[in-house]
C-alpha positions in Angstrom: -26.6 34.6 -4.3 -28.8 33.5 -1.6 -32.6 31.7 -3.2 -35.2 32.0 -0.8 -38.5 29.7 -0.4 -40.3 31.9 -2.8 -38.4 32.2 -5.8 -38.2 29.8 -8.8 -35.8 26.6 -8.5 -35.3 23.7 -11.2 -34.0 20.6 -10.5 -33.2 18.8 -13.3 -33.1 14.9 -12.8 -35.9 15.2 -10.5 -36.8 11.1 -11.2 -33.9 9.7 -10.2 -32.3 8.9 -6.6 -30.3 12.2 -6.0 -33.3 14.2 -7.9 -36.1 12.9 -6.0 -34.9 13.2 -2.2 -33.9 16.5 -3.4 -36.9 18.0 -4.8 -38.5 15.5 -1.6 -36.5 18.0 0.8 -37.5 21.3 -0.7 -41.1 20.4 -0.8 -40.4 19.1 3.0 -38.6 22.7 3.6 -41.6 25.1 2.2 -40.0 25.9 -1.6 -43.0 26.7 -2.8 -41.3 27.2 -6.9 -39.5 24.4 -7.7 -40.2 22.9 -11.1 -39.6 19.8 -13.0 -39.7 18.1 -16.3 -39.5 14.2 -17.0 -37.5 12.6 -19.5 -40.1 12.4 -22.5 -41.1 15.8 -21.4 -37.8 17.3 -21.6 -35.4 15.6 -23.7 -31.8 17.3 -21.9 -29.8 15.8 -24.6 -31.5 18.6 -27.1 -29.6 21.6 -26.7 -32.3 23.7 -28.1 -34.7 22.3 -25.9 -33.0 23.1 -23.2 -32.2 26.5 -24.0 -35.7 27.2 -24.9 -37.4 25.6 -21.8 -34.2 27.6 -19.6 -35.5 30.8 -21.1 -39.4 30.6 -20.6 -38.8 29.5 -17.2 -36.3 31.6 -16.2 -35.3 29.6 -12.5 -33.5 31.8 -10.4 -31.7 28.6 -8.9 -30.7 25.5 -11.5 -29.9 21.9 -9.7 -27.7 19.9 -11.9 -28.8 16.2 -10.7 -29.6 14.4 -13.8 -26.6 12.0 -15.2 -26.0 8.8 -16.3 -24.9 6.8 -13.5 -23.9 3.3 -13.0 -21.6 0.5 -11.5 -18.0 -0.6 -12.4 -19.8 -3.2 -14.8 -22.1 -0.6 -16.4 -19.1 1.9 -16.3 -16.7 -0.7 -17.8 -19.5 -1.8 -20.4 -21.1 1.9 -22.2 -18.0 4.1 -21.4 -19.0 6.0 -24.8 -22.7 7.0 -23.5 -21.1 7.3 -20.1 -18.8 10.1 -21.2 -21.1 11.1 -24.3 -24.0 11.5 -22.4 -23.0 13.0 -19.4 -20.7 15.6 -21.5 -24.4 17.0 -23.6 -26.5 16.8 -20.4 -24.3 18.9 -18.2 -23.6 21.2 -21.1 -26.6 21.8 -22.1 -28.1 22.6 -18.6 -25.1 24.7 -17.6 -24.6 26.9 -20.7 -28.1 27.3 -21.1 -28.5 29.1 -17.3 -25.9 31.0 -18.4 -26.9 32.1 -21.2 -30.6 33.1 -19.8 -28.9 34.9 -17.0 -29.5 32.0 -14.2 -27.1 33.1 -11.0 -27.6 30.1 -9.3 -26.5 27.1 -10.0 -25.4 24.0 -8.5 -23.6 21.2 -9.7 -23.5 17.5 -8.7 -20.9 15.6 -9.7 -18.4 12.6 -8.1 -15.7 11.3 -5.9 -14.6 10.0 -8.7 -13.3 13.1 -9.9 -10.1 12.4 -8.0 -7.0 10.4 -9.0 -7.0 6.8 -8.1 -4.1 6.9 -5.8 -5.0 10.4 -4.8 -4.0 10.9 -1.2 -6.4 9.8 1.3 -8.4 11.6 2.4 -9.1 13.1 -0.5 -9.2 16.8 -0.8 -10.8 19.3 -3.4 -7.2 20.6 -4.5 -6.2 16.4 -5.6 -8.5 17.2 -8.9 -6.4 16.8 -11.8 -3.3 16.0 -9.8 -3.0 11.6 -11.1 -4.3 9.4 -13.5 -7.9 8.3 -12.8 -9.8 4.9 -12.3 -9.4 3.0 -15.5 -13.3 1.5 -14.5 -15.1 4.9 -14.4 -12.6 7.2 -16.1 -15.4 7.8 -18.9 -17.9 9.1 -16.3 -15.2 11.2 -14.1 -14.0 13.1 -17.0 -17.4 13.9 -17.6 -17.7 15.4 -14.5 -14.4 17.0 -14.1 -15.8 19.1 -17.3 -18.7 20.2 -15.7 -16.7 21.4 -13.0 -14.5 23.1 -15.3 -17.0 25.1 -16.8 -18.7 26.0 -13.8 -15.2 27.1 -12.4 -14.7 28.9 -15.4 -18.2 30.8 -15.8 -17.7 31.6 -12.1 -14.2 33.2 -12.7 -15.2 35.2 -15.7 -18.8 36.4 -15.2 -18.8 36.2 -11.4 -22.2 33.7 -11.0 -22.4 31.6 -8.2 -21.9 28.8 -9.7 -20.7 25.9 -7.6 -19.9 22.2 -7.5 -20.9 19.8 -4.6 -18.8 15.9 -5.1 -20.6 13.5 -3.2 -18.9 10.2 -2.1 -20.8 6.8 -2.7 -24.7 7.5 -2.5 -27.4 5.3 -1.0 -31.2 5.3 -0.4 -34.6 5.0 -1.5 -34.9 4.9 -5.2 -31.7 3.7 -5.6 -30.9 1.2 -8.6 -31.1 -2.0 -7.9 -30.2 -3.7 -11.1 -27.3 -6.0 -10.8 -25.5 -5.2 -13.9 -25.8 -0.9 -14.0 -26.3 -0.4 -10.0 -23.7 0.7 -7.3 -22.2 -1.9 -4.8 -24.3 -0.7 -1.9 -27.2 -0.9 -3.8 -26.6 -4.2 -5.6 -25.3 -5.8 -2.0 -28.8 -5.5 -1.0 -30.6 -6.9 -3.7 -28.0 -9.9 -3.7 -28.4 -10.9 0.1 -32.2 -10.6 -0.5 -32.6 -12.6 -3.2 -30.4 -15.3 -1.7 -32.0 -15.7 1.0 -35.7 -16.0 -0.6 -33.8 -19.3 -2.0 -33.2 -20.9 0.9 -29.9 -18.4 1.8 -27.9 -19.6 -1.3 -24.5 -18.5 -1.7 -23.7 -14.9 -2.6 -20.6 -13.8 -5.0 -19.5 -10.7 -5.1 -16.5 -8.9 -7.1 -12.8 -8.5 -6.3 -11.5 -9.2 -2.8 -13.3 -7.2 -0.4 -10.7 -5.3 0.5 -11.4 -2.0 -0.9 -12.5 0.7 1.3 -15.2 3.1 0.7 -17.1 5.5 2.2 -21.2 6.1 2.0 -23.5 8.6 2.8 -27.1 8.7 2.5 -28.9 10.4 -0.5 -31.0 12.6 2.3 -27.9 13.8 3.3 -26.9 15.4 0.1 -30.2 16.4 -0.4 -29.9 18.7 2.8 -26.4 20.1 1.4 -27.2 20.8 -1.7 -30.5 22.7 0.0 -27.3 24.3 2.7 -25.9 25.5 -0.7 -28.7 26.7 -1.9 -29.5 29.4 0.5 -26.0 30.4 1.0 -23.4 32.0 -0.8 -20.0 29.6 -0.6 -17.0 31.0 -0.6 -15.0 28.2 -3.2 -16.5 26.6 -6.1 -15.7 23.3 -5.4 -16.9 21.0 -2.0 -16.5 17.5 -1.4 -19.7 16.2 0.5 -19.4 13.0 2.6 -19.6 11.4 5.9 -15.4 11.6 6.1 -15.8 8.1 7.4 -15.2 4.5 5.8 -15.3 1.1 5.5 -14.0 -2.2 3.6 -16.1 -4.1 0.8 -16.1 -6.8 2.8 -17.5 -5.1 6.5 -20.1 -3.7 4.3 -21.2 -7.4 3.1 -20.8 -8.4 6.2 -23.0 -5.8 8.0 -25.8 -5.8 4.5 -26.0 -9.6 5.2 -27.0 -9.8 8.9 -29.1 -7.1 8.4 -31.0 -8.8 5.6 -30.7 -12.0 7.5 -29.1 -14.0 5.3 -26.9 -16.6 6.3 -25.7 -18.7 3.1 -21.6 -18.3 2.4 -20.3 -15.5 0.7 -17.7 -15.9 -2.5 -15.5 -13.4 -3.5 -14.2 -13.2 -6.9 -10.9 -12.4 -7.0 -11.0 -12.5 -11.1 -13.1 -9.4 -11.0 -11.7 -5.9 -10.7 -11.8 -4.4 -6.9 -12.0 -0.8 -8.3 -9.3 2.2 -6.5 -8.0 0.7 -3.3 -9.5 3.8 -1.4 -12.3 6.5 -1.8 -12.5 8.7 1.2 -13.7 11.9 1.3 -11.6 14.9 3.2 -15.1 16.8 3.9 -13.7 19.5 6.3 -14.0 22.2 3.8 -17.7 22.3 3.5 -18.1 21.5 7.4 -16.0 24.9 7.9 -19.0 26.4 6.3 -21.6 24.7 8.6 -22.8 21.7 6.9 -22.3 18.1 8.5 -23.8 15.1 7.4 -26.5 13.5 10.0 -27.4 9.9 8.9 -24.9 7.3 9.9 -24.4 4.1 8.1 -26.4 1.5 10.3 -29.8 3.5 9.8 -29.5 4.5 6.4 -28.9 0.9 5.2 -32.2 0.0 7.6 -34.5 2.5 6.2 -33.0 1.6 2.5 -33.7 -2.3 3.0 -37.3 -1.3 4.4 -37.7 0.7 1.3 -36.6 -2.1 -1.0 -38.7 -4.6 1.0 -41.7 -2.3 0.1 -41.2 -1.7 -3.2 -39.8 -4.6 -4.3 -42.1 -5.1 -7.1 -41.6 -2.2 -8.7 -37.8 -0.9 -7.5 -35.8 0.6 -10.1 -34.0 -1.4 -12.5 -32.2 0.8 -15.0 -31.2 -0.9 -18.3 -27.9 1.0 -20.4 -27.8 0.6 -24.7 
């Protein structure tokens, strides 16, 4: 099912990172339709709520982009709301289309949806092949649900229903609390800070040696928008850069970008995560999509962003 600019699209999770540079981009692209609820608005834990706010609407096109999201510390510290949460969110918003006849739907899930020694790069067919990443196993399962059931829905009652997995996500609105945020992210807010104190020392987790791969949130914005107005062939795409780097070159290249010139301390007591996330993204370029923002600027225009909103940047607190 192709959507065009005129019909009826809900993203749900349109507050956060991923949310807002989508529903950004579709206002940007002429969707003239798309609707939104915030959290006290729209509770998407209540499945009756859901269903009942799914039905009056009645979206042709549902974006999945809502999720509790975090760090390895947040991940390692609420694994139950991690897996709890994510499990009734995605459940609710999924068989609730489905139910109201929705045809549309896309789904935004993880990288870490894959094994932890999955090979690199890693493709869509390494799901459920290996144990996952004790640190975020609580989230991924979550995840690897929802792609399940949109799998499933798809095979049995033919809707186009697909699944995009993003690598490591970056960019304005980003969380920048250091216990809950992402590396990238919490990097940022670290060098920054240290260097308002005269460029004090910076420690960051593990050994650095990890590699990773990031792509910013503008760029997943545009596929899921690519997906949107095309029918894909597969249910399942990885979306990513296909490129990466070590922990350590990213600290590296955050820190002479913010200027900051104090020492850096790694420590090694702290967990460094999977030794490898990269993301074999061929599959979704054979269908036209390529990601456009490379690493250098997207880290610029999120540091201007921080710099500019530093007094009131997202800091998102877990119970």
């Amino acid at each position: 099912m192709n959507v065009d600019k005129s019909d009826k699209v809900y993203v749900a999770g349109h507050r956060g990172m991923v949310g807002s540079a989508i529903l950004r981009t579709l206002k940007e692209r002429g969707y003239s339709n798309v609707v939104f609820k915030t959290s006290n608005e729209l509770d998407l834990r209540n499945q009756s709520a859901v269903y009942d706010f799914i039905g009056s609407e009645k979206p042709d096109a549902v974006i999945i982009a809502a999720a509790k999201v975090g760090g390895i510390l947040a991940n390692d510290q609420y694994p139950y709301q991690f897996l709890h949460d994510n499990l009734i969110i995605q459940d609710n918003l999924i068989n609730s289309s489905h139910e109201n006849d929705v045809n549309k739907l896309i789904f935004l899930g993880s990288s870490c949806i894959y094994p932890k020694f999955a090979e690199q790069p890693m493709k869509e067919d390494s799901l459920l092949t290996g144990a996952l990443e004790p640190t975020n196993q609580w989230y991924a399962v979550a995840k690897i649900a929802g792609v399940k059931q949109c799998e499933a829905i798809r095979k049995q009652y033919g809707r186009d229903y697909i699944s995009l997995m993003p690598t490591n996500l970056y960019g304005p609105g980003d969380n920048f609390d250091l216990e809950t945020s992402h590396v990238l992210p919490a990097m940022i807010r670290k060098f920054h800070d240290a260097k308002t104190r005269g460029d004090a020392p910076v420690t960051l987790w593990g050994s650095g040696t990890p590699k990773r791969e990031f792509l910013y949130v503008d760029d997943v914005a545009d596929a899921v928008e690519f997906a949107l107005k095309r029918t894909l062939s597969s249910n399942l795409y990885n979306v990513g850069s296909g490129e990466d780097l070590s922990i350590k070159n990213l600290a590296e290249k955050i820190q002479k970008m913010v200027g900051h010139n104090g020492p850096i301390i790694w420590d090694s007591e702290k967990p460094d995560g999977t030794p490898r996330k990269l993301m074999e993204v061929s599959k979704l370029e054979a269908e036209g999509w390529k990601y456009s923002v490379n690493l250098d600027v997207g880290i610029q225009k999120t540091y201007e962003w921080f710099l500019k909103n530093y007094n009131t940047i997202r800091e998102v607190k877990f119970k």
